[in-house]
C-alpha positions in Angstrom: 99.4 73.4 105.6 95.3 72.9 105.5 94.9 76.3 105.9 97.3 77.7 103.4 96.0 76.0 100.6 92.9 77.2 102.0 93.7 81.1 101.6 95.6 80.0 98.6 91.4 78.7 96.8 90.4 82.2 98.2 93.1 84.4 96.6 92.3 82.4 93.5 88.7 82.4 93.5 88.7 86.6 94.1 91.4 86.7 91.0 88.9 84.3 88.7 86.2 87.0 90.3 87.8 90.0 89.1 89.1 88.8 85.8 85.6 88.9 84.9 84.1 91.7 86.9 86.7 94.0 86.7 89.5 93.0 84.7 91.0 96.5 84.8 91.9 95.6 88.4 95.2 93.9 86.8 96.5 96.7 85.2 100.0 97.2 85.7 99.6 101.1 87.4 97.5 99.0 90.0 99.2 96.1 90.3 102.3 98.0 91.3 100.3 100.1 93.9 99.1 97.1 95.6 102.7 95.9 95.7 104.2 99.1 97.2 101.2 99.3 99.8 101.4 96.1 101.1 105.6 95.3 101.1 105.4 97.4 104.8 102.4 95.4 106.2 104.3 91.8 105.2 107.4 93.2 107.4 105.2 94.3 110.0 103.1 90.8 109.8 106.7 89.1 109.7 107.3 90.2 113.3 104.0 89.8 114.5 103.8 86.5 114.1 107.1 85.6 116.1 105.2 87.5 118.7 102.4 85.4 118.1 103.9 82.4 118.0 105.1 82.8 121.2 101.4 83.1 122.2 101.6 86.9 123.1 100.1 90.1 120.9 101.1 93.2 119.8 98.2 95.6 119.0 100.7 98.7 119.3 102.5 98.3 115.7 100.2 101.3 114.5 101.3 103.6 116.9 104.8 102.2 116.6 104.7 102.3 112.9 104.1 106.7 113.1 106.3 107.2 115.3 109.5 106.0 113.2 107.9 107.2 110.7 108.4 110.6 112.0 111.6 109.5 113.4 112.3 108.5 109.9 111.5 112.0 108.3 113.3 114.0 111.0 116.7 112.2 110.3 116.7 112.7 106.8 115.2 116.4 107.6 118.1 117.5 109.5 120.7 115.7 106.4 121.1 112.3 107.4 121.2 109.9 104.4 118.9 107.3 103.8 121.0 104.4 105.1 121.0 106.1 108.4 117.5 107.7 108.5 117.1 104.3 108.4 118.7 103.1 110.8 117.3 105.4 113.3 113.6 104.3 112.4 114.4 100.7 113.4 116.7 101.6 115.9 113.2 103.5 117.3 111.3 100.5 116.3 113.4 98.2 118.4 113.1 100.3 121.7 109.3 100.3 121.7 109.1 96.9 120.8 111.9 96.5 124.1 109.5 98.6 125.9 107.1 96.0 125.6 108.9 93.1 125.6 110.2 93.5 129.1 107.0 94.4 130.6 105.3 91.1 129.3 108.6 88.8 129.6 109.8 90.4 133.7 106.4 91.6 135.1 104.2 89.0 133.2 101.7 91.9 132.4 99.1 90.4 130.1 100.5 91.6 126.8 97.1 92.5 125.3 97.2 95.4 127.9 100.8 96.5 127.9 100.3 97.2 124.1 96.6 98.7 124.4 98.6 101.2 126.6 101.0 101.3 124.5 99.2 101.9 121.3 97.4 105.2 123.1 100.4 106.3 124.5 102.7 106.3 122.0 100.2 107.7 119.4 98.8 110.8 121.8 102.7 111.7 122.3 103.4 111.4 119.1 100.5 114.1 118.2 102.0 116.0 121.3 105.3 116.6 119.6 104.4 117.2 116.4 101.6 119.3 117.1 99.4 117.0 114.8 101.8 118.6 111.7 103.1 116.9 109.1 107.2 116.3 108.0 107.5 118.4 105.0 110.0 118.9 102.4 112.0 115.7 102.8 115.0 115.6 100.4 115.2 114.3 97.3 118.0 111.6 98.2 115.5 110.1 101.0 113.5 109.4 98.0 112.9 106.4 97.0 116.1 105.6 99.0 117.6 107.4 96.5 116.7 105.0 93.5 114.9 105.0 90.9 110.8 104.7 90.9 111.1 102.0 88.4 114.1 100.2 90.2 112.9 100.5 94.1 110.1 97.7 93.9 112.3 95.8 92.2 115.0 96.3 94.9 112.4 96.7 98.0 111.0 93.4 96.7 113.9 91.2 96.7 115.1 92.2 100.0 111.8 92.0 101.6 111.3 88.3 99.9 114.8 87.0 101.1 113.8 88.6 104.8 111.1 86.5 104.9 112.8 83.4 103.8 115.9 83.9 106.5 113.5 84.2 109.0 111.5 81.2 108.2 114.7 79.2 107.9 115.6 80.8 111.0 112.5 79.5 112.8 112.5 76.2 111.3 116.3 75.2 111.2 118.3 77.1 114.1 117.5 76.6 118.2 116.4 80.0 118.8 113.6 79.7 116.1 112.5 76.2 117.5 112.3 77.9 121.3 109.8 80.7 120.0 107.4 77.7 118.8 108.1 75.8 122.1 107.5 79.2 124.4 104.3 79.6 122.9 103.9 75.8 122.3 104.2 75.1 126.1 105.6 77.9 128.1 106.5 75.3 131.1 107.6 72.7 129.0 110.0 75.1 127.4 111.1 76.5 130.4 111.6 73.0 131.9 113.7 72.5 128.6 116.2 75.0 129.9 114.9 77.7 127.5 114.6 81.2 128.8 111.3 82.0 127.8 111.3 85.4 129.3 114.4 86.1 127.1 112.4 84.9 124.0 109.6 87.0 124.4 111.8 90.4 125.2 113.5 88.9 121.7 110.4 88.8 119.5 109.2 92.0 120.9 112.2 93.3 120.3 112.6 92.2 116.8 109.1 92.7 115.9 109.8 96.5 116.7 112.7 96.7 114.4 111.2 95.5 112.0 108.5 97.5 112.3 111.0 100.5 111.9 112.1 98.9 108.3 108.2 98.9 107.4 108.0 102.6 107.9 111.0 103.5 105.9 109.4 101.4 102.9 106.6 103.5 103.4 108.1 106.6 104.5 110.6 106.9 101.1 107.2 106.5 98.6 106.2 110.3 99.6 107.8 114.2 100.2 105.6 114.6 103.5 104.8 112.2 106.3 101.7 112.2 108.5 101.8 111.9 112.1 98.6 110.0 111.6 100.4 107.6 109.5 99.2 103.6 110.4 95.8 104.2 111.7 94.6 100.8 111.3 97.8 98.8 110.4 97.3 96.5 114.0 94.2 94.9 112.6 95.1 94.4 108.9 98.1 92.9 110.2 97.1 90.2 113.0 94.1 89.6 110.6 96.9 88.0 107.9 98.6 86.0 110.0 95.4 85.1 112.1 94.0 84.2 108.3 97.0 82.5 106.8 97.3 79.7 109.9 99.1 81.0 113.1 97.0 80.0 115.9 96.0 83.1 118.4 97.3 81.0 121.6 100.7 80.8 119.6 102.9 77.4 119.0 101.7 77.1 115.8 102.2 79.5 112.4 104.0 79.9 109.2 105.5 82.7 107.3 104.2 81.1 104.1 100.8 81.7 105.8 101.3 84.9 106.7 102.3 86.4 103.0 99.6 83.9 102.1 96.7 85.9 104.4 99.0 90.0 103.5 98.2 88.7 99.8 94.3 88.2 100.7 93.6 90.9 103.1 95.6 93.7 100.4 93.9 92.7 97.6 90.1 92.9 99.1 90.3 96.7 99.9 90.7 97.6 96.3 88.8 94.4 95.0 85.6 95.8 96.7 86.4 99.5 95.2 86.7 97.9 91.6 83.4 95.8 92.5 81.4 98.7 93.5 81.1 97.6 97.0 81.8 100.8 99.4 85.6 100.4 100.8 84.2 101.1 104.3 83.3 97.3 104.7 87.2 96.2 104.1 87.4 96.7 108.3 84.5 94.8 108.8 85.4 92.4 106.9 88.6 91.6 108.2 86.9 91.7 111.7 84.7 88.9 110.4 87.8 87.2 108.9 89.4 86.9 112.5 86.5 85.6 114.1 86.1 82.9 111.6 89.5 82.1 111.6 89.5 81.9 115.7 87.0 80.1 115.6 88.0 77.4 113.3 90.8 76.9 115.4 88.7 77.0 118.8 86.5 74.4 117.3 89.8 72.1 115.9 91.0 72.0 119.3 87.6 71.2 121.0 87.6 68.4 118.3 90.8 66.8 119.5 89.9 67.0 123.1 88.2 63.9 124.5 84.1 63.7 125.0 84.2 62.0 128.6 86.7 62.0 130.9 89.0 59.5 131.9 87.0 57.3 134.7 89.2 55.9 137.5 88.8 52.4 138.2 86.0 51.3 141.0 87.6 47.9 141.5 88.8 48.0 145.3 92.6 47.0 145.6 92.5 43.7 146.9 93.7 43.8 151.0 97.4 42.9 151.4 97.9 39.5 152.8 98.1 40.0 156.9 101.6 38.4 158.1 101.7 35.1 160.1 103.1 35.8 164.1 
């Protein structure tokens, strides 16, 4: 938990910063834009860091993220209701993330370059079909998801929080969490264990994509038109807060308390440098500096626990076997 508390100082210090810098940056009109903003990138950050934890990477949840968006928009286009526009965008979400999933897990391509592949291909289709256009003139019951402006974060919030929480009881208290940490823990051990690691990773993947799906309908419902350009970015904000809030990069080690810890941080500095007069184009460069730092920290932790010299082997000869008497 070192590093929680650790991004839990920093959230604290940039709040004691702002109350007296900018103490407009608490307003309520703001406060609740934050909120909205940043529920979709805690869901995508919830599944990538079961891929992560299972040592693997997903830098494709941009791309992923547009497309059932779009996906999203055309359902409730053509007269589908929310529930099942829905549905279709994390139905969408879960085939991509399948996509992936099997090529890592059954061809044991690196994953870094299944999703790098991924992330182009799926973004320069996406601009393929839609002709780079925007969905326009989305109905007013996929608003929203048909509630009220002032009830949805209010709604969106509590199912998002009790998400989280089932899936870290999940991952701490049922088998099938346990054998994500122990594929990314040990991928031999596990598999000596008599855990299909293959199967986990097609399952994280998997998951990850659905619930990548439910981000974009959170994000999707705010507006009355979708871009096609919709999550430019989203892959680095989001393995930057789980990177920042304690999951290690090599996977085996990670909490979700950490992650909302490190969405918390990474969502507030954006605006905090607009309020701060700082120009917003250093938020990417700063979490690029943020995952460094944090990578390194963990590099230099696991140096530290290695030992300086290596074992020696013993130069005493074994002493000669006694010869038999004829």
């Amino acid at each position: 938990m070192r590093r929680e508390w650790s991004v839990a100082i920093a959230i604290a210090a940039l709040a004691i910063v702002l109350a007296f810098a900018a103490p407009s940056y608490f307003s309520g009109e703001n406060l609740r834009d934050l909120f909205l903003v940043n529920l979709p990138v805690l869901v995508v950050a919830t599944g990538a860091t079961l891929v992560i934890l299972t040592g693997e990477i997903d830098i494709s949840v941009g791309s992923a993220f547009a497309l059932c968006s779009v996906a999203a928009g055309v359902a409730a286009g053509i007269g589908a209701p929310a529930a099942a526009a829905g549905a279709v965008s994390c139905a969408a979400g879960a085939a991509l993330g399948a996509v992936n999933g099997a090529l890592v897990a059954y061809l044991r391509i690196p994953s870094i370059v299944v999703t790098l592949a991924a992330m182009v291909a799926w973004r320069d289709g996406l601009r393929w079909a839609t002709g780079g256009a925007w969905i326009e003139n989305l109905p007013a019951r996929f608003q929203w998801l048909g509630l009220s402006q002032a009830s949805f974060p209010l709604a969106a919030g509590a199912g998002v929080a009790a998400l989280v929480m089932a899936t870290a009881w999940t991952m701490r208290d049922v088998a099938a969490g346990r054998a994500v940490y122990a594929t990314g823990a040990n991928g031999e051990a596990a598999r000596l264990a008599s855990i299909d690691t293959a199967l986990v990773k097609l399952a994280v993947f998997t998951c990850a994509g659905a619930l990548t799906g439910l981000a974009a309908l959170l994000n999707s419902v705010r507006f009355n038109q979708i871009p096609s350009n919709t999550g430019l970015g989203l892959e680095m904000k989001v393995i930057a807060a789980v990177v920042v809030g304690g999951a290690a990069i090599t996977g085996g080690r990670g909490t979700f308390i950490g992650t909302v810890l490190g969405v918390v941080l990474l969502g507030a500095i954006g605006p905090a440098l607009t309020f701060l007069g700082v120009s917003a184009q250093w938020e990417r460069a700063l979490q690029g500096a943020i995952i460094l730092a944090a990578v390194t920290i963990d590099a230099a932790r696991a140096t530290s626990r290695r030992p300086l010299w290596p074992r020696q082997r013993s130069t005493a000869k074994p002493a000669k076997a006694a010869k038999e008497p004829r």
